[in-house]
PyMOL CGO cylinders between C-alpha atoms (Angstrom):
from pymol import cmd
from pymol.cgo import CYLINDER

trace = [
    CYLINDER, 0.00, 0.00, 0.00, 2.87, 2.24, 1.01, 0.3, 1, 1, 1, 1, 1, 1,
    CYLINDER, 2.87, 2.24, 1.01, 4.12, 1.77, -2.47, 0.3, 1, 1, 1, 1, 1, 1,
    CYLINDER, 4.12, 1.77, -2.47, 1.02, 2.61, -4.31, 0.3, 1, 1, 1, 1, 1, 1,
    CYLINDER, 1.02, 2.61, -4.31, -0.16, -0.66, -5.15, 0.3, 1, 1, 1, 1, 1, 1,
    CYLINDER, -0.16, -0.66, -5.15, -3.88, -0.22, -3.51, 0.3, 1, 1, 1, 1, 1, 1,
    CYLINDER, -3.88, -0.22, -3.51, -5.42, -2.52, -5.95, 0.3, 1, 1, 1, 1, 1, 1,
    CYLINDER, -5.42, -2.52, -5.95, -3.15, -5.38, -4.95, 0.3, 1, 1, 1, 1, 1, 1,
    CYLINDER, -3.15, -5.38, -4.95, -2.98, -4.00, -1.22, 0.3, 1, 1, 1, 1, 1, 1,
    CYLINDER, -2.98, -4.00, -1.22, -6.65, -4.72, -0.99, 0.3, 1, 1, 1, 1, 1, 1,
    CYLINDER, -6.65, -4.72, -0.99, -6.24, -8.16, -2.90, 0.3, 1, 1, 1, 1, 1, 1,
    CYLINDER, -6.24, -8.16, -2.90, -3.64, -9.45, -0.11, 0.3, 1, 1, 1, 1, 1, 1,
    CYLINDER, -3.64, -9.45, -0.11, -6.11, -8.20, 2.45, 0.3, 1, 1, 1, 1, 1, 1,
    CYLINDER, -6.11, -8.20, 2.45, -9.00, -9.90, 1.23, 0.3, 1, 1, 1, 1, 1, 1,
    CYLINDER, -9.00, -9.90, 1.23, -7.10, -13.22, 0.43, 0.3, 1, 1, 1, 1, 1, 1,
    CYLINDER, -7.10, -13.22, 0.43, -6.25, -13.25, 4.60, 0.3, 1, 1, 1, 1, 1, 1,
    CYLINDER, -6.25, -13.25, 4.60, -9.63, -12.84, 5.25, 0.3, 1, 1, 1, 1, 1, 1,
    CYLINDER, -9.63, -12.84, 5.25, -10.66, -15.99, 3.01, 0.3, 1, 1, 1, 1, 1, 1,
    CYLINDER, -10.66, -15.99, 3.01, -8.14, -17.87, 4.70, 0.3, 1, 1, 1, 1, 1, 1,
    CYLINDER, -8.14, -17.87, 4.70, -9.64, -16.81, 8.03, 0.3, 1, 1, 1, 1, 1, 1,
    CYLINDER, -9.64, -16.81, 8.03, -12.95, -17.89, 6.42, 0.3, 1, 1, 1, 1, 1, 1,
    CYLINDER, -12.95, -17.89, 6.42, -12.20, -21.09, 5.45, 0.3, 1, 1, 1, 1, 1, 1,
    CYLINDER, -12.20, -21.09, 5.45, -9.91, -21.52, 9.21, 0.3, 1, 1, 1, 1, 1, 1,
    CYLINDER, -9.91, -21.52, 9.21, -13.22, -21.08, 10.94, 0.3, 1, 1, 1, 1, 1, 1,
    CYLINDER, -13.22, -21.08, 10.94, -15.30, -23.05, 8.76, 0.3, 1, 1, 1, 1, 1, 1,
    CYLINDER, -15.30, -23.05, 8.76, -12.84, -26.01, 8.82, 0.3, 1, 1, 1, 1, 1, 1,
    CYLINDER, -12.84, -26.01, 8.82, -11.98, -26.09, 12.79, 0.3, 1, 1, 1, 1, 1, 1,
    CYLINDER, -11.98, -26.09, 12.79, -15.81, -25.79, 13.60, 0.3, 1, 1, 1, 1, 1, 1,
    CYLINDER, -15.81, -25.79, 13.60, -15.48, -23.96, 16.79, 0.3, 1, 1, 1, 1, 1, 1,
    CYLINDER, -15.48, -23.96, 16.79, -19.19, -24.30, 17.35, 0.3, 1, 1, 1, 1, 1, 1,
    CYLINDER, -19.19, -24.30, 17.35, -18.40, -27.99, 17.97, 0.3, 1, 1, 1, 1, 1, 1,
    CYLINDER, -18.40, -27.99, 17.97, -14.98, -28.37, 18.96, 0.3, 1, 1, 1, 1, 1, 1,
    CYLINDER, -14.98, -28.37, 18.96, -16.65, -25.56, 22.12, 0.3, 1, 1, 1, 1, 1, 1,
    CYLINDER, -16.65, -25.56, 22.12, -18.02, -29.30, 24.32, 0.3, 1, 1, 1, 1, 1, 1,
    CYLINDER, -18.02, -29.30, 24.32, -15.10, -31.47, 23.28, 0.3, 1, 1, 1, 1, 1, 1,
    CYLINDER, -15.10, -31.47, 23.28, -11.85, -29.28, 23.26, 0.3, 1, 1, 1, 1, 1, 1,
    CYLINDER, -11.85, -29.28, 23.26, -12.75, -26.07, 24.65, 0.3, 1, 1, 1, 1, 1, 1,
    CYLINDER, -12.75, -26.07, 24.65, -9.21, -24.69, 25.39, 0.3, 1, 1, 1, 1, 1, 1,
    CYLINDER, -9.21, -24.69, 25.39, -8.81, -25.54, 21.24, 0.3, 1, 1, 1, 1, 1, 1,
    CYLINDER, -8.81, -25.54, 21.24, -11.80, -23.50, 20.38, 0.3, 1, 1, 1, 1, 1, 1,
    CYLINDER, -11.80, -23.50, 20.38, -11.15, -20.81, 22.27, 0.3, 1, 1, 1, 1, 1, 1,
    CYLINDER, -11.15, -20.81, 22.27, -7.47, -20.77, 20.20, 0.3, 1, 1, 1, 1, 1, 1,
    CYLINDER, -7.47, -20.77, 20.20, -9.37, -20.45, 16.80, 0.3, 1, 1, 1, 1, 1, 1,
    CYLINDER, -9.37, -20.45, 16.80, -11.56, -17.90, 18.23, 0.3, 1, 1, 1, 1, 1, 1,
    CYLINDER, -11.56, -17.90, 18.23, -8.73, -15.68, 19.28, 0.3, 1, 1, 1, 1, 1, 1,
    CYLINDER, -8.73, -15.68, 19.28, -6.95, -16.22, 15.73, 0.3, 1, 1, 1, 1, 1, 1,
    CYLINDER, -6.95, -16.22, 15.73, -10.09, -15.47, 14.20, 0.3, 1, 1, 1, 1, 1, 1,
    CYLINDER, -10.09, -15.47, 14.20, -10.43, -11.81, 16.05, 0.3, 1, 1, 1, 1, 1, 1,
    CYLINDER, -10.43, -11.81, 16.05, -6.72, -11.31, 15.37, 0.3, 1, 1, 1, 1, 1, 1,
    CYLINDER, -6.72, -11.31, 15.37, -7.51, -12.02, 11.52, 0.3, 1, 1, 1, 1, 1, 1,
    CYLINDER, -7.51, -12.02, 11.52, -10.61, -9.73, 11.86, 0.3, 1, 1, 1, 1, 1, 1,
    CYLINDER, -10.61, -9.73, 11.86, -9.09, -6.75, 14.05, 0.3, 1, 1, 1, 1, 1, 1,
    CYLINDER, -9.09, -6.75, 14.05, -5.64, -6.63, 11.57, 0.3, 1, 1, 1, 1, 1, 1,
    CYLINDER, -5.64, -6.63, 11.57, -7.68, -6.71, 8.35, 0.3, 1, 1, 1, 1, 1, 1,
    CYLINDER, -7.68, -6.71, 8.35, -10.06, -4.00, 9.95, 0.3, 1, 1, 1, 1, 1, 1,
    CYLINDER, -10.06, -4.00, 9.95, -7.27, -1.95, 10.92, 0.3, 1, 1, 1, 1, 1, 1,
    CYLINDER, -7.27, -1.95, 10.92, -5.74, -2.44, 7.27, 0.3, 1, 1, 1, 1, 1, 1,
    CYLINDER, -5.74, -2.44, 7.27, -9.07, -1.85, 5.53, 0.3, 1, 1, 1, 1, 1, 1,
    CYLINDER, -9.07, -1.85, 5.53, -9.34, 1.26, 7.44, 0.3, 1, 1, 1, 1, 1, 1,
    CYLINDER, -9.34, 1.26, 7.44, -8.37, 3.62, 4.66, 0.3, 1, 1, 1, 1, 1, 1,
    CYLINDER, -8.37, 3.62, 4.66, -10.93, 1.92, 2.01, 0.3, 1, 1, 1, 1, 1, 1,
    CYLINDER, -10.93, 1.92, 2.01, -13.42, 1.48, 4.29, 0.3, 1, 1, 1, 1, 1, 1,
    CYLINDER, -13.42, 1.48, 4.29, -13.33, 4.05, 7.25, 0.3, 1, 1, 1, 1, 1, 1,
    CYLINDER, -13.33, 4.05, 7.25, -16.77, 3.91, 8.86, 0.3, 1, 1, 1, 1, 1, 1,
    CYLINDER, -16.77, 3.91, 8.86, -17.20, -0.36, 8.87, 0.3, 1, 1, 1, 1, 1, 1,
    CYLINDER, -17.20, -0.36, 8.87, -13.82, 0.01, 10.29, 0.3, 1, 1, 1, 1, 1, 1,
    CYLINDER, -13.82, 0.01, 10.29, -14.59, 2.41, 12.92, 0.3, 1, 1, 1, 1, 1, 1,
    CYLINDER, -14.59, 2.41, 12.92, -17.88, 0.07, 13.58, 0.3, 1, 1, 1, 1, 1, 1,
    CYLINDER, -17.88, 0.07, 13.58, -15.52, -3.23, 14.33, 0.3, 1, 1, 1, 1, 1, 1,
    CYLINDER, -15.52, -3.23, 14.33, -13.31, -1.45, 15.88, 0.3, 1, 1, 1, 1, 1, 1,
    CYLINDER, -13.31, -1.45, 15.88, -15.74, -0.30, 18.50, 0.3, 1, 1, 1, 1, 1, 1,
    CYLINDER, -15.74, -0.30, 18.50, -17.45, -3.68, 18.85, 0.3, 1, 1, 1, 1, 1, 1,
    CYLINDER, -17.45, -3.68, 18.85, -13.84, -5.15, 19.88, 0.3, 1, 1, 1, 1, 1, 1,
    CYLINDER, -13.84, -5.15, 19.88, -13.07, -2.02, 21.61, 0.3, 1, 1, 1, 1, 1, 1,
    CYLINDER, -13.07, -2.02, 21.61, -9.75, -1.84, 20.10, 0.3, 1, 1, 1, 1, 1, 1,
    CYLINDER, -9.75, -1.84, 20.10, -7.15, 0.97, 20.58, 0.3, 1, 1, 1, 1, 1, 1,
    CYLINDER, -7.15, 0.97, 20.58, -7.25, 3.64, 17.78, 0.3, 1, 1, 1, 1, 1, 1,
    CYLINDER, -7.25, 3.64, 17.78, -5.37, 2.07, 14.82, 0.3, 1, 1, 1, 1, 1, 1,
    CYLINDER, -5.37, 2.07, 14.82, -1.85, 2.95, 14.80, 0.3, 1, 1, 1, 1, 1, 1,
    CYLINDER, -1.85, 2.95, 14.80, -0.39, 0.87, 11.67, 0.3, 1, 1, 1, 1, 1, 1,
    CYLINDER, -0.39, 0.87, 11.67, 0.96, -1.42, 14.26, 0.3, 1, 1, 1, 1, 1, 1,
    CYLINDER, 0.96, -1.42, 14.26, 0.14, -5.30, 14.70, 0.3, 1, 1, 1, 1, 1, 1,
    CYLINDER, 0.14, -5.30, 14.70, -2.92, -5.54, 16.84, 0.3, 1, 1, 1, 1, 1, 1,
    CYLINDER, -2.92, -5.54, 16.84, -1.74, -8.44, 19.36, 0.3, 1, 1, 1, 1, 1, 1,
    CYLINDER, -1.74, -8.44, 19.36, -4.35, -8.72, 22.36, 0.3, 1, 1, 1, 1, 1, 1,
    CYLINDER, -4.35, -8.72, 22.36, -4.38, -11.64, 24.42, 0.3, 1, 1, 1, 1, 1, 1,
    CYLINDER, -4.38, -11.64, 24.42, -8.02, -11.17, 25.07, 0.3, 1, 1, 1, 1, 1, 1,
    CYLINDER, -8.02, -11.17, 25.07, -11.14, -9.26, 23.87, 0.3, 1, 1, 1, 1, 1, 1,
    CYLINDER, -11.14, -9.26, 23.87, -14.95, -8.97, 24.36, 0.3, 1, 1, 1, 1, 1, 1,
    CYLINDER, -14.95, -8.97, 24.36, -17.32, -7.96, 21.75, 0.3, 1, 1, 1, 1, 1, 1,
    CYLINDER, -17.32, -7.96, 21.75, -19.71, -5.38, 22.82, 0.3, 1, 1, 1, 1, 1, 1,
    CYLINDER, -19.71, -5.38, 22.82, -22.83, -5.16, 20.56, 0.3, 1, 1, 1, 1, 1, 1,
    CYLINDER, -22.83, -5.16, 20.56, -22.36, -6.66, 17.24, 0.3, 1, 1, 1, 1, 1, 1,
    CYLINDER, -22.36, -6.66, 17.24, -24.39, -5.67, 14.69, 0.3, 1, 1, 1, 1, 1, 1,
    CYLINDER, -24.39, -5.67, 14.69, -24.08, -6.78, 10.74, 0.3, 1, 1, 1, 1, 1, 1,
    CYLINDER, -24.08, -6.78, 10.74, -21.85, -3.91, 8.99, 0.3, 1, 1, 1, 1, 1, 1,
    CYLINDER, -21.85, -3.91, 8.99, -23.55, -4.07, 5.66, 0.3, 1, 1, 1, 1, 1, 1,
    CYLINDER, -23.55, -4.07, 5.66, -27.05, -4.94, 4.49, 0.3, 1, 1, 1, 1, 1, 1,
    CYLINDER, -27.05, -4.94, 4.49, -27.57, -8.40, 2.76, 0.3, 1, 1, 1, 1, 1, 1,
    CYLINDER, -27.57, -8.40, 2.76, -28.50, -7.07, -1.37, 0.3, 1, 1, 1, 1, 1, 1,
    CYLINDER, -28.50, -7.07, -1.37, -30.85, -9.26, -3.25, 0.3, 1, 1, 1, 1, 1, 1,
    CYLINDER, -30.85, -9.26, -3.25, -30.24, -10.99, -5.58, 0.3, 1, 1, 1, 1, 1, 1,
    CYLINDER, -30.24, -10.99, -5.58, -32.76, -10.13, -8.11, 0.3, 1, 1, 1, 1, 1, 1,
    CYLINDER, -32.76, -10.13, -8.11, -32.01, -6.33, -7.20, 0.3, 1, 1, 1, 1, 1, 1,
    CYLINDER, -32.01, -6.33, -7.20, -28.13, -7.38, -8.53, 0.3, 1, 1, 1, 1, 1, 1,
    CYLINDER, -28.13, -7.38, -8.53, -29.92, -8.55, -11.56, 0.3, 1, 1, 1, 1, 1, 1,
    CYLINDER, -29.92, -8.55, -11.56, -31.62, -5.49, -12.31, 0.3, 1, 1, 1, 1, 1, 1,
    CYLINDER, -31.62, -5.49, -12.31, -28.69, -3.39, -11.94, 0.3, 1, 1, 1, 1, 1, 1,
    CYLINDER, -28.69, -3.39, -11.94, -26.63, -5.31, -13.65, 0.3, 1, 1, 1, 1, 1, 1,
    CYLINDER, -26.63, -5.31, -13.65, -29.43, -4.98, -16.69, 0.3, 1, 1, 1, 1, 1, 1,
    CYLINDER, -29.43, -4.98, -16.69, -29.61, -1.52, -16.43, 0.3, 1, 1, 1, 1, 1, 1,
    CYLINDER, -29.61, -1.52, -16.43, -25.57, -0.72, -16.90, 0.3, 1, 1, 1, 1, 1, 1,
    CYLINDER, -25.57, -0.72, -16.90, -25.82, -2.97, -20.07, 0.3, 1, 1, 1, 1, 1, 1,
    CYLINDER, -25.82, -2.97, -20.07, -29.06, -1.15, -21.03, 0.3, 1, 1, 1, 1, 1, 1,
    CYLINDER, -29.06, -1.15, -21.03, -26.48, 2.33, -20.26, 0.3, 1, 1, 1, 1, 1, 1,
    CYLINDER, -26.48, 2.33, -20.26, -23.46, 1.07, -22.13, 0.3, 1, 1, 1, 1, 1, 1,
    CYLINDER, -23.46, 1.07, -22.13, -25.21, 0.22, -25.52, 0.3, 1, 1, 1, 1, 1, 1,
]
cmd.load_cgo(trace, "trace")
C-alpha cells in the first residue's frame, strides 16, 4: 500500500480474510466448544486477530465499517501497528452491511448494459 499498489494492497487483504474464512469453517469452533474447549477458544482468538488486523488495514478503504468493528472489539485507535491482544470482548455486534438481493443485482446489472449500448 505504502508503495502505491492499492489494488493489490486490498487483494492481499482480502485473500487473509478468506483464509480466516475457510480456518473457521474447517476447525468448527461451534463444535470443537463441548469437546476441546481450550482448542476453540485458540481459533476464536486467531479469528479476532484475523478480523481486528484486516479491519485496521481496511481502514483507509473502508473508514466507517472500520470504525464500527473497531468499536465492537473495543480496540485501541489504529496505529499501523500489529494488533496483538491476548483477550477481547465484543460489545454489541451488529451486521456492517445490508444483505442485497439478488434479483435487485440482476436489475442493476441490466440496467448498466441497457447504459453502455
Amino acid at each position: 500500500m505504502e508503495n502505491g499498489r492499492i489494488k493489490q494492497a486490498i487483494e492481499v487483504i482480502f485473500e487473509t480474510i478468506r483464509f480466516g474464512n475457510k480456518y473457521f469453517d474447517a476447525q468448527q469452533p461451534w463444535k470443537t466448544i463441548h469437546e476441546k474447549r481450550e482448542a476453540c477458544q485458540n481459533v476464536l482468538l486467531t479469528c479476532v486477530h484475523i478480523i481486528s488486523n484486516c479491519t485496521q488495514l481496511l481502514a483507509p478503504f473502508l473508514p466507517f465499517s472500520s470504525e464500527k468493528v473497531n468499536e465492537m472489539l473495543q480496540l485501541a485507535p489504529f496505529s499501523w501497528q500489529p494488533i496483538e491482544k491476548v483477550a477481547y470482548q465484543v460489545f454489541q455486534v451488529s451486521p456492517l452491511f445490508e444483505r442485497i438481493d439478488v434479483n435487485l443485482i440482476e436489475e442493476e446489472l441490466e440496467k448498466l448494459r441497457l447504459n453502455a449500448k
